[in-house]
C-alpha positions in Angstrom: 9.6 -42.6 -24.8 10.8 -43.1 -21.4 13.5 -40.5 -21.7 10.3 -38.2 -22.3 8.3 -39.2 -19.3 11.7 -38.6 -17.1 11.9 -35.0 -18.3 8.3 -34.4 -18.1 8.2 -35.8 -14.0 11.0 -33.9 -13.9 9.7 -30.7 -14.9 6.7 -31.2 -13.1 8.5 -31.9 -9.8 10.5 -28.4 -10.6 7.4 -26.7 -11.0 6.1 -28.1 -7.7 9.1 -27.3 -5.7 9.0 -23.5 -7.6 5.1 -23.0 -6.3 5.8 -24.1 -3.4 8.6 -21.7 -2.9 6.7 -18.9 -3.9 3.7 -19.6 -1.8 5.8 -19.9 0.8 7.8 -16.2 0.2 3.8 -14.8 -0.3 2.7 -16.2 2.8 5.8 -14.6 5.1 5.3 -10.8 3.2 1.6 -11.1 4.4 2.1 -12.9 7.3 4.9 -9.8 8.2 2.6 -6.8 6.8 -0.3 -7.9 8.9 2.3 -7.8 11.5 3.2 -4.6 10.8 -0.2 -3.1 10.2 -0.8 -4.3 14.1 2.1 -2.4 15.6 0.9 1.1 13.8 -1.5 1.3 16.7 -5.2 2.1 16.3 -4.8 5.9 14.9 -5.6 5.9 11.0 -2.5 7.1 9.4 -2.6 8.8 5.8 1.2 8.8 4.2 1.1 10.5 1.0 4.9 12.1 0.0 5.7 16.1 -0.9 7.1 18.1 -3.7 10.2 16.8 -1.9 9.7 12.9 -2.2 9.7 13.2 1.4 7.1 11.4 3.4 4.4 13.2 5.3 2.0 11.4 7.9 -1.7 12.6 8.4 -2.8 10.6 11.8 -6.1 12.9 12.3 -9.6 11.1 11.9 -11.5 11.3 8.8 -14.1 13.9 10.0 -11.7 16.0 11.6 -9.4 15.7 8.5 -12.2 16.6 6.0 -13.4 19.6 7.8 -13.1 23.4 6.5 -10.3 24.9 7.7 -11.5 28.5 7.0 -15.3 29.7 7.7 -17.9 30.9 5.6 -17.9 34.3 7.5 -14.5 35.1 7.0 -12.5 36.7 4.2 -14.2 38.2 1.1 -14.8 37.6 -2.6 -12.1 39.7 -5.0 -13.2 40.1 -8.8 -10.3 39.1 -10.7 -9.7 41.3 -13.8 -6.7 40.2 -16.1 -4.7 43.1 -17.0 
């Protein structure tokens, strides 16, 4: 019986000294993304990657992102026939 409460304080202090680890690694990632997420600067950034797997970086504001490119007025409707 004793031999079982060993193991079992034994297992708990593993499991102690495991959470704390790991509480410990999730605090530094966070503690370094926030870090990171303050150097970017105050421009929203938008990274999305290509056909290529290559990165690309949109830094423009929302409004000026989400605007038309092309205007009403300009170029005309073509009726597509399929031949």
């Amino acid at each position: 019986m004793f031999f079982l409460k060993f193991l079992l304080i034994i297992f708990l202090a593993g499991l102690f000294i495991v959470l704390f680890f790991l509480f410990g690694v999730i605090s530094l990632v966070s503690k370094a993304r926030r870090q990171f997420k303050g150097q970017t600067g105050q421009t929203r950034s938008n990274t999305r990657q290509n056909n290529n797997g290559q990165p690309v970086t949109d830094t423009r504001d929302p409004e000026q992102a989400s605007r038309k490119i092309i205007p009403d007025d300009e170029g005309e409707y073509v009726e597509y026939e399929e031949m």
